[in-house]
C-alpha positions as CSV (number, residue, x, y, z in Angstrom):
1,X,49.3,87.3,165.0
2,X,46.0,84.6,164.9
3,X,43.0,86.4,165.5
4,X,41.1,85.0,168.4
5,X,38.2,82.8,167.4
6,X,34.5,84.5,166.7
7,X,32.2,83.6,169.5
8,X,29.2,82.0,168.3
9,X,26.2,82.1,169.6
10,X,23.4,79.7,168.2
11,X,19.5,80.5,168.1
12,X,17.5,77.3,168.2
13,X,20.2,75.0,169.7
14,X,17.5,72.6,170.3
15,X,16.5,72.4,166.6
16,X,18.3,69.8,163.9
17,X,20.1,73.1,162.3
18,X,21.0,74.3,165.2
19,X,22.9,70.8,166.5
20,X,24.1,70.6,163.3
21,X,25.7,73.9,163.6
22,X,27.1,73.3,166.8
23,X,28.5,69.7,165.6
24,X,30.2,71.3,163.0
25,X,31.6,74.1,165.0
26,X,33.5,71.2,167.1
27,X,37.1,70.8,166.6
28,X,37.3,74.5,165.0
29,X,39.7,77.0,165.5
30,X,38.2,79.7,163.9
31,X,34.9,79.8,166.3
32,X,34.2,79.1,169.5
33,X,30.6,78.6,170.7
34,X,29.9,80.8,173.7
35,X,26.2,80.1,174.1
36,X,22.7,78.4,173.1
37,X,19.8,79.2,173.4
38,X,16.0,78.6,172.3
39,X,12.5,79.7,172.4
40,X,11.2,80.5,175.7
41,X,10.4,78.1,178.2
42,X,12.3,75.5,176.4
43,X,14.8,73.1,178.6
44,X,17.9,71.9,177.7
45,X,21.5,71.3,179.3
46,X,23.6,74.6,179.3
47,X,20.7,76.6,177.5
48,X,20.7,80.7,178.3
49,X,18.5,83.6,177.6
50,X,18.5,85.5,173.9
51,X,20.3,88.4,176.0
52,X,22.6,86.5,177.6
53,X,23.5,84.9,174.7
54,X,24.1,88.5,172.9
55,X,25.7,89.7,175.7
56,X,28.3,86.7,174.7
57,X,28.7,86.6,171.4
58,X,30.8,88.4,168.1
59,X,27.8,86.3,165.9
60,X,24.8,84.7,166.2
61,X,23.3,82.0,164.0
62,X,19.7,81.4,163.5
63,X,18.0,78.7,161.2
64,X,14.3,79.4,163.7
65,X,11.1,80.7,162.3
66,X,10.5,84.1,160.9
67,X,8.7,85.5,163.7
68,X,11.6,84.6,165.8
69,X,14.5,86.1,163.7
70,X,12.3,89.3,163.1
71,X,12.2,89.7,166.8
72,X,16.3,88.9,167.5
73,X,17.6,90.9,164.8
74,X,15.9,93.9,166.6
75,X,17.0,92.9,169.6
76,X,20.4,92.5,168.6
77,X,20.7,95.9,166.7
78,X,18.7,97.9,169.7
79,X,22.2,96.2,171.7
80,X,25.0,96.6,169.1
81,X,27.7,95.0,168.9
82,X,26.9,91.5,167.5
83,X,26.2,90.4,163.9
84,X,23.6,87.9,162.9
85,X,23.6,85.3,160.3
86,X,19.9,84.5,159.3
87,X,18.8,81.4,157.4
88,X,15.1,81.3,158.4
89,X,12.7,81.1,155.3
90,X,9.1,82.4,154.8
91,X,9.5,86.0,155.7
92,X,7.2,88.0,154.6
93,X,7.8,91.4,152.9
94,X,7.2,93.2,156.0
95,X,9.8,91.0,158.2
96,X,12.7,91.9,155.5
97,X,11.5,95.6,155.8
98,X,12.2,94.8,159.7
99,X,15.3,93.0,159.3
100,X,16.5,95.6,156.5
101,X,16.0,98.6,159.4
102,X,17.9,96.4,161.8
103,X,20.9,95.7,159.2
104,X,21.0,99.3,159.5
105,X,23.0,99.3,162.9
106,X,24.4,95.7,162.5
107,X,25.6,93.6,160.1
108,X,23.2,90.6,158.8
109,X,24.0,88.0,156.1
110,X,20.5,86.6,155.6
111,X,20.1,83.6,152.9
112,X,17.6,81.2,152.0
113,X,20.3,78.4,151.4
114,X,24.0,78.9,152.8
115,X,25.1,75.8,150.2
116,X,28.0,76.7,147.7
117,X,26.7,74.8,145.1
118,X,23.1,76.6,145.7
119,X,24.3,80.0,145.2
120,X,26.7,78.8,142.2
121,X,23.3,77.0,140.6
122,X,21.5,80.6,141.5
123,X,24.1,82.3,139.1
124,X,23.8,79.7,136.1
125,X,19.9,79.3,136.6
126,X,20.3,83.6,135.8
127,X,22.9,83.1,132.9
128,X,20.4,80.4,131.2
129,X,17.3,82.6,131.3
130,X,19.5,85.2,129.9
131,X,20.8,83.4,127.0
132,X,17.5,80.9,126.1
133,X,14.7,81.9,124.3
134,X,11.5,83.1,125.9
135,X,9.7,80.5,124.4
136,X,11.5,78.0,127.1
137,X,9.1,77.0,129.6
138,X,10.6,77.6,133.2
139,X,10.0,75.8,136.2
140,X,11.4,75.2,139.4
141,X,11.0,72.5,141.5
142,X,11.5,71.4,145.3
143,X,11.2,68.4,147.5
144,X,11.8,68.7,151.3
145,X,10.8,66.7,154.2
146,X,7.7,66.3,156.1
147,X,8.4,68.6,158.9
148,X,8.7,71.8,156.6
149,X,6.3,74.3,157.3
150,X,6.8,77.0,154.2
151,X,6.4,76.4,150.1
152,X,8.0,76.9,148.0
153,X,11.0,76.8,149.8
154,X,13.1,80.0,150.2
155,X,15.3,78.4,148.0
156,X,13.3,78.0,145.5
157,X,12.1,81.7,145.3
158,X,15.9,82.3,144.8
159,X,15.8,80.3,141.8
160,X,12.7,81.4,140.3
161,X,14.2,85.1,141.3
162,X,17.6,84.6,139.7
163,X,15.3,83.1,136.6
164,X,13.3,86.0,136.4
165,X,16.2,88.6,136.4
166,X,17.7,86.7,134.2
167,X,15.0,87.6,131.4
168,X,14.6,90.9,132.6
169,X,11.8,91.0,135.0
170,X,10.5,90.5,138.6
171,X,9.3,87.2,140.5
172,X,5.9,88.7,141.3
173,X,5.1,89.7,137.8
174,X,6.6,86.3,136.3
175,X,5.4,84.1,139.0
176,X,2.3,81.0,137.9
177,X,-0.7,80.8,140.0
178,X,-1.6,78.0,142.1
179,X,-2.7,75.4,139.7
180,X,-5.4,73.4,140.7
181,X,-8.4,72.4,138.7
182,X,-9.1,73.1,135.1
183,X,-6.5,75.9,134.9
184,X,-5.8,76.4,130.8
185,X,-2.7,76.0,129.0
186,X,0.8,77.7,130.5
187,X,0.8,81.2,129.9
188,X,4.2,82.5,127.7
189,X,7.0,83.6,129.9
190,X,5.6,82.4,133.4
191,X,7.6,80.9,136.2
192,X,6.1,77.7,137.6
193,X,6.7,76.4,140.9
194,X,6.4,72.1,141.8
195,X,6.7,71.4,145.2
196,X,6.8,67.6,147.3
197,X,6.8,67.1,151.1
198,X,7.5,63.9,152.6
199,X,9.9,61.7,154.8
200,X,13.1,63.6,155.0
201,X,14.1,64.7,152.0
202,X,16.7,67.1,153.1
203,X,16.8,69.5,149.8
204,X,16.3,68.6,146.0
205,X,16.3,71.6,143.3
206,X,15.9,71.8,140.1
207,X,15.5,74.3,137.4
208,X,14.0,73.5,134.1
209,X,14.3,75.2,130.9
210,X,11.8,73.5,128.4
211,X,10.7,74.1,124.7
212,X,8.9,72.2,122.2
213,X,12.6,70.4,121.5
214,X,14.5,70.1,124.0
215,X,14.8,70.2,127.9
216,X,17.8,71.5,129.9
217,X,17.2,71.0,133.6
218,X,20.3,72.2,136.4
219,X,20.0,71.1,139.6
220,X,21.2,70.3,143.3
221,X,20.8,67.6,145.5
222,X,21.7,68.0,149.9
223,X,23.2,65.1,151.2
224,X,23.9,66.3,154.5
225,X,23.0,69.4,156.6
226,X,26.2,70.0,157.7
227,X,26.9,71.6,154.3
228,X,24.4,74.2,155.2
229,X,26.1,74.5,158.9
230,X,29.5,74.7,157.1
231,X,27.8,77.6,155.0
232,X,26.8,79.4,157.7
233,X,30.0,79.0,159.7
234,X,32.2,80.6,156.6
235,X,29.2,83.3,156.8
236,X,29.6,83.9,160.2
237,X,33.9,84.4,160.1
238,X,33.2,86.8,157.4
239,X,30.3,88.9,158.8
240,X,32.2,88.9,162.5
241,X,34.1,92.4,161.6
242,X,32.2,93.8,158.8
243,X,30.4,97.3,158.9
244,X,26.4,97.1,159.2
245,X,24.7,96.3,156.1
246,X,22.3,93.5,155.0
247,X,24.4,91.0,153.0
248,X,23.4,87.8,151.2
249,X,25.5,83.8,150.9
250,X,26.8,85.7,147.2
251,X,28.7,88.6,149.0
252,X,30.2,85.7,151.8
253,X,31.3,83.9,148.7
254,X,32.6,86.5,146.4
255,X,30.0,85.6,143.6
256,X,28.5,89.1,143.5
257,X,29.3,90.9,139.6
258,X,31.0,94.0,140.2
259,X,28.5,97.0,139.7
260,X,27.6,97.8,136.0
261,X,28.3,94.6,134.4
């Protein structure tokens, strides 16, 4: 017996990851888009309310602004009975402490980047801190376009994350300073961060590994947003029926090490 399509319901229709979203959903038999719906006040052809558009959907995905995805996940897990997939970035630590209460009662996938070959990267970028030296330099860099409001982006922290478990620490202990100015030479086992804005760079990240030697740099380059919307979609068919929780893009994909190893 097919299962009937997940109703979708998409938070910032109005936005270019929300159309993108909804282009991608087209043609689909696994979802169905039930509704769309924006900020407040804002005008647009079939547009509803946030609780209509709970009231209407199995899933609802958001690529909005933090404030914004704070506020619908508690909306949505005061209701019940929907699931959220998040991809807003720049939360602070006290909007995930929010969105971790609400995944208590629903279930939320929330990721900084909902690209397959992101999350794969995510899990060599670990292996490589793991296996190089400490005297390897590491440092991250990001180029997005214009109209990006956060650095460095969320993905970005999810590299320099995944760099710093892999040796064995924590971002915030292993995380350079803003460098402006006269700043010194690069302190031993620091993670740097280089960040561009400008035209519309949809996503460029790389990782590099340097030492006095040699250089090994891994990266990923977006061509298109739809591979984020196509993310996001296989996030949303595997969220639709799970039990509450808050889940990440490696749990969707299966890329998660089994406990202990």
């Amino acid at each position: 017996m097919t299962a009937s399509p997940v109703r979708l319901a998409i938070a910032g229709a109005l936005g270019r990851m929300g159309q993108a979203v909804e282009r991608t959903a087209q043609g689909r038999e696994d979802v169905t888009v039930a509704a769309r719906f924006d900020r407040p006040g804002a005008e647009g052809e079939g547009l509803v309310s946030q609780a209509q558009a709970l009231a209407s959907a199995d899933v609802v995905i958001d690529f909005t602004v933090p404030e914004a995805s704070v506020a619908l996940a508690e909306a949505a897990a005061g209701r019940g009975g929907v699931a959220l997939v998040i991809g807003s970035t720049g939360l602070s630590p006290d909007q995930i402490r929010r969105i971790d209460a609400a995944a208590r009662r629903i279930p939320i996938v929330r990721s900084g980047n909902y690209s397959l070959g992101v999350n794969m990267l995510l899990g060599l970028v670990a292996q490589a801190a793991r296996a190089l030296p400490e005297d390897f330099d590491i440092e991250v860099f990001e180029a997005h376009h214009k109209r990006k409001v956060d650095a460095p982006s969320g993905t970005a922290l999810m590299l320099g994350e995944a760099a710093a478990n892999g040796r064995g620490g924590q971002l915030n202990d292993l995380r350079a300073t803003i460098r402006d100015g006269i700043t010194g030479p690069r302190k031993a086992g620091e993670i740097g961060f280089s960040v561009v804005r400008g035209g519309g760079i949809i996503g460029e990240h790389s990782v590099i590994f340097a030492s006095e030697e040699e250089v090994l740099t891994l990266s990923h380059s977006a061509q298109d947003r739809g591979l984020f919307a196509r993310g996001a979609l296989a996030a949303a068919t595997w969220v639709a029926r799970r039990p509450p929780g808050h889940y990440d893009m490696q749990d969707v994909l299966g890329l998660k090490a089994p406990a202990g190893e």
